[in-house]
C-alpha positions as CSV (number, residue, x, y, z in Angstrom):
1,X,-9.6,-51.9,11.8
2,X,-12.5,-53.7,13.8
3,X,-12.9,-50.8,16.4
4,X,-11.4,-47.8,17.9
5,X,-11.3,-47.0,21.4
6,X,-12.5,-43.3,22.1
7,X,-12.7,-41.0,25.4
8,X,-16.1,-40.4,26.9
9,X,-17.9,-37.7,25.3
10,X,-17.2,-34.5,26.2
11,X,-17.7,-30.4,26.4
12,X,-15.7,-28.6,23.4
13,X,-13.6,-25.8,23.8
14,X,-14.9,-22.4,23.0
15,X,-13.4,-20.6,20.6
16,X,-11.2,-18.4,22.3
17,X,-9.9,-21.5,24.7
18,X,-9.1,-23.0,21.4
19,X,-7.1,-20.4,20.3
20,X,-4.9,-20.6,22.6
21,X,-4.7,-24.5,22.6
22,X,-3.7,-24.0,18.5
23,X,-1.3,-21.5,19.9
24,X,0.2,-23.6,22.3
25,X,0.9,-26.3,20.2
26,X,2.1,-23.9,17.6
27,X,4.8,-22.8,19.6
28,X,6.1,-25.9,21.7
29,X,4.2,-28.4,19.5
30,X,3.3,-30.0,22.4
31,X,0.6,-29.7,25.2
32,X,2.9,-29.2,28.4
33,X,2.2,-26.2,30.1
34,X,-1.0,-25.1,28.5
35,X,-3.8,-28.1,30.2
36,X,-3.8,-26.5,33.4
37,X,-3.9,-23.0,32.0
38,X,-7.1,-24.1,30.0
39,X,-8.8,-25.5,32.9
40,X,-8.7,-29.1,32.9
41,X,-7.3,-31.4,35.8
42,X,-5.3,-34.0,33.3
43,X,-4.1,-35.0,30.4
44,X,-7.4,-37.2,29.1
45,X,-9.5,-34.6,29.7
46,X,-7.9,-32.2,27.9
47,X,-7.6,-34.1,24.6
48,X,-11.7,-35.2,25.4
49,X,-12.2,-31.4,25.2
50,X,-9.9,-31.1,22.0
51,X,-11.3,-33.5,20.2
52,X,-14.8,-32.4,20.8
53,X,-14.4,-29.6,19.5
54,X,-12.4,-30.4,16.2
55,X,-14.6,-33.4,16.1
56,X,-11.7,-35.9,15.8
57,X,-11.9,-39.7,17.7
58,X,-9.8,-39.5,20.6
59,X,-8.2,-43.4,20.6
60,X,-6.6,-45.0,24.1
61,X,-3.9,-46.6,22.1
62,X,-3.4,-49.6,25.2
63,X,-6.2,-51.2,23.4
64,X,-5.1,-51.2,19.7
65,X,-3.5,-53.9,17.9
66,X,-1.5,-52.1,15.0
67,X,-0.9,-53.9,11.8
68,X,3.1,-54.1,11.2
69,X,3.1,-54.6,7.9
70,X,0.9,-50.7,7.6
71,X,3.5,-49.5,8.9
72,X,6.1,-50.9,6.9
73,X,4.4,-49.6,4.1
74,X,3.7,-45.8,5.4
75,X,6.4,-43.4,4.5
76,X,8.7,-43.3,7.8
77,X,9.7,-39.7,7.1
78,X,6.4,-38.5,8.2
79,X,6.5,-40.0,10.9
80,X,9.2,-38.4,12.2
81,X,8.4,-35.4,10.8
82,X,5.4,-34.7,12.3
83,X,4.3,-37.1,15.5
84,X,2.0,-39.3,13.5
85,X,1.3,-43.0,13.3
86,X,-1.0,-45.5,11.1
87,X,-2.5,-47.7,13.6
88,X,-5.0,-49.9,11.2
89,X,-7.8,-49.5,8.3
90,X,-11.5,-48.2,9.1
91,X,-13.1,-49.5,5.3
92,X,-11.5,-47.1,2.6
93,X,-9.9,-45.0,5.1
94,X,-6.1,-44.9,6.6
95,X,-6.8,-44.3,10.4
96,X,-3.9,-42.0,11.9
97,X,-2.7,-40.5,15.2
98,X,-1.9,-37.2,16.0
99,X,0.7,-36.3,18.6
100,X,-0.7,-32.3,17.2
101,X,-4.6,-32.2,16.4
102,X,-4.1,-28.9,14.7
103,X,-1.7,-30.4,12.1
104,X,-3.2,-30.2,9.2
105,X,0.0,-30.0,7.1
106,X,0.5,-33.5,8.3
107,X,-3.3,-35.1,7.6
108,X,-2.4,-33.7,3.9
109,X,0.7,-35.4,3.6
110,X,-0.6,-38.5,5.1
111,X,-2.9,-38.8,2.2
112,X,-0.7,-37.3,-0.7
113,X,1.6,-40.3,0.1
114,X,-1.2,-43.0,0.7
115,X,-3.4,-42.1,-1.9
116,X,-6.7,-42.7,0.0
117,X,-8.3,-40.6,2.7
118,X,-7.6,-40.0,5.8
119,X,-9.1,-40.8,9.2
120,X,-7.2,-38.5,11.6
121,X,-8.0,-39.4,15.4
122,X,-5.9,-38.1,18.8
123,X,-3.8,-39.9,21.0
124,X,-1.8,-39.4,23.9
125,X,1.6,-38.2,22.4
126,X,3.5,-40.6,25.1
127,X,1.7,-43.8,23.7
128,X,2.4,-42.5,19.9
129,X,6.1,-41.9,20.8
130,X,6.0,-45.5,22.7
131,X,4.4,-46.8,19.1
132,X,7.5,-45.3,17.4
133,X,10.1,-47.2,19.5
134,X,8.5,-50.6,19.7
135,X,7.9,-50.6,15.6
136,X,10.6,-48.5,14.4
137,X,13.2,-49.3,16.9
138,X,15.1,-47.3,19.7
139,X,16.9,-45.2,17.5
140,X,14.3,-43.1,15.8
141,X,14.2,-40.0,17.4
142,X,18.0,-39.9,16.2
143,X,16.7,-40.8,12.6
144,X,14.3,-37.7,12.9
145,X,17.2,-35.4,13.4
146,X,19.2,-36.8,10.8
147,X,16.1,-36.0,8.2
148,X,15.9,-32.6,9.9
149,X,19.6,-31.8,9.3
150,X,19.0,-33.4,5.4
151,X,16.1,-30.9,5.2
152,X,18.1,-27.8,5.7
153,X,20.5,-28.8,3.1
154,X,18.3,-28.3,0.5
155,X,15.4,-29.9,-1.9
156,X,17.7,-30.9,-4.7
157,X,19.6,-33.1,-2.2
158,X,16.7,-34.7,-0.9
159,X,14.9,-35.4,-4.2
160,X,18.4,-37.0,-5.0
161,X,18.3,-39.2,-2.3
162,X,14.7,-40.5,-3.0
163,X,15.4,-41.1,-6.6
164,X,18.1,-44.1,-4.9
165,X,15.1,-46.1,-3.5
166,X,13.6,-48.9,-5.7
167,X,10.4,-48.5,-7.7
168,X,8.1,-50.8,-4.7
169,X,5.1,-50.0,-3.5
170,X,6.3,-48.5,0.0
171,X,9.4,-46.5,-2.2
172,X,7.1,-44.8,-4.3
173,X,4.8,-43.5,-1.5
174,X,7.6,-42.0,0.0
175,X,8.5,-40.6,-2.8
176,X,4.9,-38.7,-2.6
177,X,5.6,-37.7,0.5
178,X,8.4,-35.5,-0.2
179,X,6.9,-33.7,-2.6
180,X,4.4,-31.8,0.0
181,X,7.6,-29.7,0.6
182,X,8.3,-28.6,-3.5
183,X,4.2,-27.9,-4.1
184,X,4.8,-25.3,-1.1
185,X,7.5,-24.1,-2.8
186,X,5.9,-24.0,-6.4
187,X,3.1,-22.0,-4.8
188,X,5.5,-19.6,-2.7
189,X,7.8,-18.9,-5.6
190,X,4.2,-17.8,-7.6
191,X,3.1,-15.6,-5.4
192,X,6.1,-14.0,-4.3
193,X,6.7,-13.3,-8.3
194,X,3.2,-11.9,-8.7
195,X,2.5,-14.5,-10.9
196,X,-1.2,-14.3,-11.8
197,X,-1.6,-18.1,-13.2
198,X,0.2,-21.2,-12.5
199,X,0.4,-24.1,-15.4
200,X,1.6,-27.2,-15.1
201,X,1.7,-29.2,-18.2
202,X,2.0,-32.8,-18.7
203,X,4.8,-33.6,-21.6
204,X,5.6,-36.9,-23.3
205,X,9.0,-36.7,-20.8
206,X,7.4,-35.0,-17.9
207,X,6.0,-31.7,-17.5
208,X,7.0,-28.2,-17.8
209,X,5.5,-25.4,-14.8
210,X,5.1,-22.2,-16.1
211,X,4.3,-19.0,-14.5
212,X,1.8,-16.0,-16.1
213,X,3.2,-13.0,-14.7
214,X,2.2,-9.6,-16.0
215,X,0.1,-11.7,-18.8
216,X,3.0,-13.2,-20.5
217,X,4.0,-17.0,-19.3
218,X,7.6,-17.5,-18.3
219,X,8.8,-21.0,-17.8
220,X,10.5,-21.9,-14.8
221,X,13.6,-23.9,-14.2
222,X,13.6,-27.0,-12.8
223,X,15.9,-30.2,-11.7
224,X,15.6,-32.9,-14.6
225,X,14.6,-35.3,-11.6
226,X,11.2,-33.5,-10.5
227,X,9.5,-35.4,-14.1
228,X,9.6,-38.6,-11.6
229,X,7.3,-36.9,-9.2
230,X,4.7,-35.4,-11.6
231,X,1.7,-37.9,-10.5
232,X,2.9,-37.1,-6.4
233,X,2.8,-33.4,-7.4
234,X,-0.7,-34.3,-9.6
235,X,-2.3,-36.1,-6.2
236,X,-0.8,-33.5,-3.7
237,X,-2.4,-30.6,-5.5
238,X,-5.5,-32.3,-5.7
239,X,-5.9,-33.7,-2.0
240,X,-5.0,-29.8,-1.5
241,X,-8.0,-29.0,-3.5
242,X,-10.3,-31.4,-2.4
243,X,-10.8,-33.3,-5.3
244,X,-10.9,-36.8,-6.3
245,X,-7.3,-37.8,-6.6
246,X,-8.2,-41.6,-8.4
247,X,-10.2,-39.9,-11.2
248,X,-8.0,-38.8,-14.0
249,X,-10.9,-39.4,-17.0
250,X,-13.1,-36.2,-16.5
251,X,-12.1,-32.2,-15.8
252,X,-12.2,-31.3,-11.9
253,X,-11.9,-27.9,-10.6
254,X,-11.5,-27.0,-6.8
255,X,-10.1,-24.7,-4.4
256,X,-7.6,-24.0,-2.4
257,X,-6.9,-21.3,0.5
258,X,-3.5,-20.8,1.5
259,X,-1.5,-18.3,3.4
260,X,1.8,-17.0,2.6
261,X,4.0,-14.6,4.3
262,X,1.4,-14.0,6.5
263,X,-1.2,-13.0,2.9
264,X,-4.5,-14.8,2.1
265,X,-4.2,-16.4,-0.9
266,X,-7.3,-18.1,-2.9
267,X,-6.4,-20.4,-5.7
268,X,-8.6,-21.6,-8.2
269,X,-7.0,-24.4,-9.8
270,X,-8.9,-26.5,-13.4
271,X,-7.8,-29.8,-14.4
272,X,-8.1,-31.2,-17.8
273,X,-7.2,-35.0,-19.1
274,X,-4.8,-34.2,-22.1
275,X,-2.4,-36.3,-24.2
276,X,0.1,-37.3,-22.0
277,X,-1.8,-36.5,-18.5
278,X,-3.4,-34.1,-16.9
279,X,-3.4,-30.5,-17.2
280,X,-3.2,-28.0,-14.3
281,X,-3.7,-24.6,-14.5
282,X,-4.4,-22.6,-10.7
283,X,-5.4,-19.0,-10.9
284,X,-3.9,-16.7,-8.0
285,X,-5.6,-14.5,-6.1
286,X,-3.3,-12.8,-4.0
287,X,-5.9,-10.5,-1.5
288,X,-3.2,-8.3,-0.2
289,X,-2.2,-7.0,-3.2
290,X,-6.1,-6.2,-4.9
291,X,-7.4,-2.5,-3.7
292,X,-10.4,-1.5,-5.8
293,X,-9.8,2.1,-6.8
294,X,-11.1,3.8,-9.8
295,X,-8.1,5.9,-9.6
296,X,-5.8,3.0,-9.6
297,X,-6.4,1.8,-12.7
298,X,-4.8,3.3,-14.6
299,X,-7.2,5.8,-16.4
300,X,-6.3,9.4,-18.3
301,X,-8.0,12.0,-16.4
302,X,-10.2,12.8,-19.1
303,X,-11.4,9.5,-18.8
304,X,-11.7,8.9,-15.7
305,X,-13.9,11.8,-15.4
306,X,-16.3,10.6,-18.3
307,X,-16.6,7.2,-17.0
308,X,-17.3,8.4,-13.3
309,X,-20.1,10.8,-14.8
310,X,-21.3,7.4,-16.2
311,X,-20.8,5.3,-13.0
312,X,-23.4,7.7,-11.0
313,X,-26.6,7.0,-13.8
314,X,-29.6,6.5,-12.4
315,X,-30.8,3.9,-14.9
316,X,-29.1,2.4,-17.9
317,X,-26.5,-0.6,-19.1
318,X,-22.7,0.3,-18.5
319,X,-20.4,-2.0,-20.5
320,X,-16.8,-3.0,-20.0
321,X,-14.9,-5.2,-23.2
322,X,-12.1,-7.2,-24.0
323,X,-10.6,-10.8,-23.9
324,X,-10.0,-12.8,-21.3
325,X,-7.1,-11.4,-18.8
326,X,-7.6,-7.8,-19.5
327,X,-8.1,-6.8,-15.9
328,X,-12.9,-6.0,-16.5
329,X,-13.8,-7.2,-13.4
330,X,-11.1,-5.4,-11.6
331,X,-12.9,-2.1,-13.4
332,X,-16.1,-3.0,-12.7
333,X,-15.0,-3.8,-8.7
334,X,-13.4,-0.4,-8.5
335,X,-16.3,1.1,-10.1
336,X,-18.9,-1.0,-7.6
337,X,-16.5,0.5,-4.9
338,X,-16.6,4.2,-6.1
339,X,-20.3,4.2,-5.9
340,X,-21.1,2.4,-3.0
341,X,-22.7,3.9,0.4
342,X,-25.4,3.2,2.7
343,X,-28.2,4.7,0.4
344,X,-27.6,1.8,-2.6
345,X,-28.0,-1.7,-2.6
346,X,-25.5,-3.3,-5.2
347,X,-25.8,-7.3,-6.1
348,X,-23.9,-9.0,-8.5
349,X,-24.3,-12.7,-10.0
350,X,-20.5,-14.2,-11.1
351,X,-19.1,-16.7,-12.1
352,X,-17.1,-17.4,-10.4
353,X,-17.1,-14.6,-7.5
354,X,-12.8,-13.5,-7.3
355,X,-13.0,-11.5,-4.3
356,X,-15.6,-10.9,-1.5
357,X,-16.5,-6.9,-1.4
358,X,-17.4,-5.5,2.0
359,X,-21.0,-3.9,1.7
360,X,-21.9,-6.0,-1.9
361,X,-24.3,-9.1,-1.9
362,X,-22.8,-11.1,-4.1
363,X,-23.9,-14.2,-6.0
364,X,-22.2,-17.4,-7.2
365,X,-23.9,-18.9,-10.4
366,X,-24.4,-22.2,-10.8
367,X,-25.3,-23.8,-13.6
368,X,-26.1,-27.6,-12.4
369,X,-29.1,-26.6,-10.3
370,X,-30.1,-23.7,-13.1
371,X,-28.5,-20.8,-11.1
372,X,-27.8,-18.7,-14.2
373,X,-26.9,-15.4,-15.1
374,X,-30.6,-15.0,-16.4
375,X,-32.4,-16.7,-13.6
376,X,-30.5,-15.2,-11.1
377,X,-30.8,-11.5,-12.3
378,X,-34.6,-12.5,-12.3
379,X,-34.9,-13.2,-8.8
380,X,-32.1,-10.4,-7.8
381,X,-34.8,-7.6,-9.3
382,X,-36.8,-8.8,-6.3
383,X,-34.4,-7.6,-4.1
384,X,-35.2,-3.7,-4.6
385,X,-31.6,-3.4,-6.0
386,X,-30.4,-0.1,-7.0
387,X,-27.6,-1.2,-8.2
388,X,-26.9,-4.7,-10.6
389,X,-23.7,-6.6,-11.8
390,X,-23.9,-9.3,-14.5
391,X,-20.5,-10.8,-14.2
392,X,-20.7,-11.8,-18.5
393,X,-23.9,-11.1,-20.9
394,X,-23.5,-14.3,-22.9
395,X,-26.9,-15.3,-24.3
396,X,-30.2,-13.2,-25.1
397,X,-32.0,-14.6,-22.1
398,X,-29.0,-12.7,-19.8
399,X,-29.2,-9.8,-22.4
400,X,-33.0,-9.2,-22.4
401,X,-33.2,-9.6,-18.7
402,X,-30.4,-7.1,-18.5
403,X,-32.3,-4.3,-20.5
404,X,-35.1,-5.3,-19.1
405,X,-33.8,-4.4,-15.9
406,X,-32.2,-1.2,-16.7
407,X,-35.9,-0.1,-18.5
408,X,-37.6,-0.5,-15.0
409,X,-35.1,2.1,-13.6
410,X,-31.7,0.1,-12.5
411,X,-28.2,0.6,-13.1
412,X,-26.5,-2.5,-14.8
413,X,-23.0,-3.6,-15.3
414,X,-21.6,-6.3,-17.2
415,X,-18.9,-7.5,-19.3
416,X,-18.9,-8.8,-23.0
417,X,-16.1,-10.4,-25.7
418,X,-15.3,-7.9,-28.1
419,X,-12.7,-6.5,-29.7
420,X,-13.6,-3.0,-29.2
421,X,-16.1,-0.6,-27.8
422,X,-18.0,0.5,-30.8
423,X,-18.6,-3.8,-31.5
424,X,-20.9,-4.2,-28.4
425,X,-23.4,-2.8,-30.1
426,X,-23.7,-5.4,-32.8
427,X,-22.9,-7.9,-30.4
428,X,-26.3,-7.7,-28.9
429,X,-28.0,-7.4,-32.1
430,X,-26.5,-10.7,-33.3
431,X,-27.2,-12.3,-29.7
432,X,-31.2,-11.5,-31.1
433,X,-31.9,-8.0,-29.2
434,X,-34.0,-5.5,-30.7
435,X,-31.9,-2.9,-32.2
436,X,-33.8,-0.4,-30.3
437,X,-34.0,-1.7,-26.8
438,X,-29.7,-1.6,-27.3
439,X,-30.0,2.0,-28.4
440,X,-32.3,3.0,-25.6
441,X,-30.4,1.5,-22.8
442,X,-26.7,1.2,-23.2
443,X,-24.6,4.5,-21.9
444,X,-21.3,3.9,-22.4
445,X,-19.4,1.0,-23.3
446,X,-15.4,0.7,-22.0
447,X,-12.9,-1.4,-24.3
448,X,-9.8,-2.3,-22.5
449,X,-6.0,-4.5,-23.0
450,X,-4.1,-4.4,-20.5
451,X,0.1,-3.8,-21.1
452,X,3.4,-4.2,-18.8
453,X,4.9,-1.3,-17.5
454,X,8.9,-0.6,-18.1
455,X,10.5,-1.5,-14.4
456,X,11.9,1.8,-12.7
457,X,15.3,0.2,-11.9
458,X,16.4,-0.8,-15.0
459,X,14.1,1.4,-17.9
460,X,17.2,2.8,-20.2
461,X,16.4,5.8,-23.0
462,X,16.8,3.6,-26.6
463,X,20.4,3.6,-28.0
464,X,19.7,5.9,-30.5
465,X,16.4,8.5,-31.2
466,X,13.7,6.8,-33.5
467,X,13.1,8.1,-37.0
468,X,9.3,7.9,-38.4
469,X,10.9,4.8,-40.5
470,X,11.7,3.1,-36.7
471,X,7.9,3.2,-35.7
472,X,4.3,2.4,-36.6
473,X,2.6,4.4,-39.3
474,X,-0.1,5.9,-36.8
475,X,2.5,6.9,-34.0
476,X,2.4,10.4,-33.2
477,X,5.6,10.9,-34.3
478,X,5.2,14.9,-34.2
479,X,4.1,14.6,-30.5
480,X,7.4,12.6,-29.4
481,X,9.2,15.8,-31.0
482,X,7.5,18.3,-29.8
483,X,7.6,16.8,-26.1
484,X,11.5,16.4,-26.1
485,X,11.2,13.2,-24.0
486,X,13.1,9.9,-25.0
487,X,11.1,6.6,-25.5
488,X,12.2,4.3,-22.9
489,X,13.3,0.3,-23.3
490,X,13.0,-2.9,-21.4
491,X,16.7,-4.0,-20.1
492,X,16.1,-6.3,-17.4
493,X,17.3,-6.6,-13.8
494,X,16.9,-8.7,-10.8
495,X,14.2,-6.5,-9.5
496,X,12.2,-7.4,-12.7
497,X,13.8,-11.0,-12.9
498,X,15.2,-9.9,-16.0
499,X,11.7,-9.5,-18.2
500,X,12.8,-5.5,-18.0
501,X,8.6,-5.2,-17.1
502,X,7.5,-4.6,-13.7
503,X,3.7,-5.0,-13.2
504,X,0.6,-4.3,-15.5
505,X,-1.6,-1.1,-16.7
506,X,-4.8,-0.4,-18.4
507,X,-5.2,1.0,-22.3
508,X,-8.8,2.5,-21.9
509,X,-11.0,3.1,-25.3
510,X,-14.6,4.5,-23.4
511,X,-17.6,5.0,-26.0
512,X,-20.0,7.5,-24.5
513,X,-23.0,7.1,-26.1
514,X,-24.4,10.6,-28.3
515,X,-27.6,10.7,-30.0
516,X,-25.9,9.6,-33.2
517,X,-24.8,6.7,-32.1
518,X,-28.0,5.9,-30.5
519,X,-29.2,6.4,-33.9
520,X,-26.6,4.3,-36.1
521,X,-27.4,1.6,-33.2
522,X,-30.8,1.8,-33.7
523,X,-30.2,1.4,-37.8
524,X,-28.2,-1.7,-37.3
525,X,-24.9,0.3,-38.8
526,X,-21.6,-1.8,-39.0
527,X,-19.0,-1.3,-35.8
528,X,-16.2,0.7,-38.1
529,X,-19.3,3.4,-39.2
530,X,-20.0,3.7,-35.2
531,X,-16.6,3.4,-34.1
532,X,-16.0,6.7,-36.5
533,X,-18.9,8.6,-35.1
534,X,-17.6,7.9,-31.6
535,X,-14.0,9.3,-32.4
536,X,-15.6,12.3,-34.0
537,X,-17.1,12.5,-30.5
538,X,-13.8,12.9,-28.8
539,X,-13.3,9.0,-28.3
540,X,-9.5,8.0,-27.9
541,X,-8.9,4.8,-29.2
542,X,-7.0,1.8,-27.3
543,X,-4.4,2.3,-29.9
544,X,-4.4,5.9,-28.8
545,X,-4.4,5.8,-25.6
546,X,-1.2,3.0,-25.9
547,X,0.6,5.7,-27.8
548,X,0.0,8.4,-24.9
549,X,1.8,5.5,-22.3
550,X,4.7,5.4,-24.5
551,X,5.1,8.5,-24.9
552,X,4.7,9.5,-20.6
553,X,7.3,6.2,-20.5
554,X,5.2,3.9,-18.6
555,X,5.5,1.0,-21.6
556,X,6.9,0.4,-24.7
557,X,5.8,0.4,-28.3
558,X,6.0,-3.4,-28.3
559,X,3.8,-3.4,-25.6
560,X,1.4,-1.8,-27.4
561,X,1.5,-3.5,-30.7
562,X,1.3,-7.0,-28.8
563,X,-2.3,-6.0,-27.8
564,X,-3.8,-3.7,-29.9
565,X,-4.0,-3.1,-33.6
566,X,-4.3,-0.4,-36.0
567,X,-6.8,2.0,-36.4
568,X,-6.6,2.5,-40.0
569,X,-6.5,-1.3,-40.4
């Protein structure tokens, strides 16, 4: 479009005034009743104020010519759906009116089903409803309930109904459109199933969603007619996450911040180019249900008390082990949050930063402008830290900044990928730190897997006692005797959705570290040689600690043997 007419600038709400306007419209989606409440003599003045402060164009739509064959093209169902109109082009952009500024559910659907950004601007919602009768006809506030009433009756119906249209141009925008209601729903059912991942995979046919939930991936049912909307879904999520929904060559990863059921919810959501299409895979993370307590994960008292002794060093390097998924940062949080008080100064450098802890300076990396690991613990050492966390020690720059740090009197945390806790050691050495330095300044090291937990509604003694024959050759077979307890199995129920596993637990392995293994550390000596020193130290194993679960009837010995492996191996 050549121009748009907008109101006289103007004074923006405050914030509190604001409020109240988003509540208003919330609750009667309209403006009646609230413009002399705010202050303002009239209607104009009011959207003026409005769109000051949301810094949106308010456009007097007596002056506008609106080109019919944009909206012949523009999925109608929006515009019933929620009070908006296309009223022309401003360069790349699709300029729209809002009946409801604070609509944002409608700006995204706009673009999902367009395909192109999104110019939204304010009108007077008398002149948008006028719009609707003089290019839509007379009887479109009666269409508008009949979509309402086809709403309530369910998404399969409605996809059913879009699959009738012909494959045009304006057909397969609609099409985009109703999607905006199924990604809600994709994203609902996720969180509401505790699901910690979402994937979405493209197949030669379609594509398949699958949820991670309790670390194992479930596939989900779907209608055989969603695989027609996998590129809306595709362009929906992205507009969601802020990404470029015409590239489809390179990986993108973005963001997106939702609430549901009245929860925060961050998703992190990666996209790959693959065989067939893109790739999707979001990451969940549901802030209601994350509290950072040492006690609450999971560890054997004996434990826990050895690893809070280490927790409260003055100096030193404090490591925490395992593969991807097995719950390390939500150990090191909870041990941030045990120490934590007015007299120390914690930082941490991530990447990326999960959740936001109260009373913690925390740092993103980023490695395009050469935020590192190993720059950034450089500059945070001129910070007068007390405390330091290195989200992942994965290069000997990070590692000798690390030690370095802990030799000039600091505390450090990190993480690294092994497979145990005695193989950090060695780790190090191979990443080309001194052998010394390693043995000087690491205290402990914790190895952890993390296992699903037997649901309490539905666990069920096994059919018939085990014999030694039944089991693994290094279960304490004698201890399940002499403790007169039954080992429990998964039956499934609609609590548990039928996996017969109810939420996640940690298997702990914590190396303290004793003058001989300082000294085995410092002589280079293979993991299995310091792995037996530290269990002749009183070192429980995570294949030890796994039994002790089954055994109390928290998991089962499946469980245990999908994430750990022998120690006589």
């Amino acid at each position: 479009m050549d121009a748009v007419s907008t109101s006289p600038l103007a004074e923006p709400l405050d914030a509190e005034r604001l409020n109240r306007a988003r509540a208003a419209f919330a609750e009667a989606g309209a403006m009646d009743g609230v413009i002399q409440e705010l202050g303002f003599s009239d209607e104009d003045s009011f959207l003026a104020a409005i769109g000051a402060a949301l810094r949106m164009d308010v456009v007097e739509l007596g002056d506008i010519q609106v080109d019919a064959s944009l909206v012949s093209q523009f999925p109608l169902r929006l515009i019933h759906r929620h009070g908006l109109f296309p009223i022309g082009r401003d360069h790349d952009e699709l300029v729209v009116v809002l009946s409801d500024p604070f609509n944002m559910e409608a700006i995204d659907a706009a673009g999902a089903a367009v395909g192109i950004p999104v110019h939204p601007a304010i009108a007077r919602p008398r002149d948008i409803a006028r719009l609707v009768r003089e290019h839509l006809g007379v009887g479109a506030e009666t269409i508008e309930g009949m979509l309402a009433q086809a709403d309530t009756q369910g998404d399969g119906i409605q996809l059913t109904d879009e699959l009738d249209w012909d494959e045009s141009e304006a057909a397969e925008m609609a099409q985009q459109a109703s999607v905006v209601r199924l990604v809600n729903e994709i994203l609902t059912e996720a969180v509401e199933a505790r699901a910690s991942d979402i994937h979405i995979e493209s197949q030669p046919e379609g594509f398949r969603i699958r949820y991670r939930i309790d670390g194992v991936l479930i596939k989900q049912p779907a209608p055989p007619e969603i695989h027609r909307f996998r590129a809306a879904i595709i362009s929906r999520l992205k507009i969601m996450a802020r990404l470029n929904i015409a590239e489809r060559r390179v990986p993108q990863d973005g963001r997106i911040k939702v609430r549901v059921a009245g929860r925060d919810v961050d998703i992190r959501m990666s996209i790959i180019p693959m065989l067939h299409g893109e790739g999707i895979v979001m990451r969940v993370l549901d802030k209601a249900n994350m509290h950072f307590s040492l006690r609450g994960v999971g560890m054997a008292e004996d434990c826990y008390r050895k690893f809070n002794d280490l927790i409260k060093l003055p100096h030193g390097i404090i490591l925490v082990t395992g593969p991807t998924g097995s719950g390390k940062t939500t150990t090191l949080y909870s041990a941030l949050s045990e120490i934590q008080s007015d007299e120390i100064k914690i930082v941490t450098t991530e990447d990326p930063i999960e959740y936001q802890l109260d009373g913690i300076n925390q740092i993103q990396v980023h490695t395009k402008v050469g935020l590192t690991f190993a720059s950034s613990l450089r500059s945070i050492l001129r910070h007068d830290p007390d405390v330091v966390l290195v989200g992942e020690i994965r290069d000997l720059e990070t590692a000798e900044n690390a030690i370095q740090a802990s030799l000039t009197g600091h505390l450090v945390f990190s993480t690294l990928h092994t497979n145990d806790a005695a193989g950090a050691f060695m780790r190090l050495v191979d990443m080309g730190v001194e052998p010394y330095l390693v043995s000087s300044t690491v205290e402990g090291v914790m190895a952890q897997r993390l296992v699903r937990t037997l649901c309490r509604e539905c666990r069920a003694p096994l059919d018939h006692p085990p014999s030694p024959e039944d089991l693994p050759r290094d279960f304490p077979y004698q201890e399940l005797i002499d403790a007169g307890q039954p080992l429990f199995q998964a039956v499934g129920c609609r609590m548990c959705r039928g996996t017969g596993y109810s939420g996640r637990i940690g298997l702990f392995e914590l190396l303290s570290v004793t003058d001989e293994i300082r000294r085995l550390a410092s002589d280079r000596a293979p993991s299995p040689i310091v792995a037996k020193a530290a269990r002749d130290a009183g070192m429980r194993s995570l294949r030890e600690d796994g039994w002790l679960r089954v055994l109390s009837g928290d998991t089962t010995v499946d469980e245990v043997l999908r994430v750990t492996r022998a120690d006589y191996a």
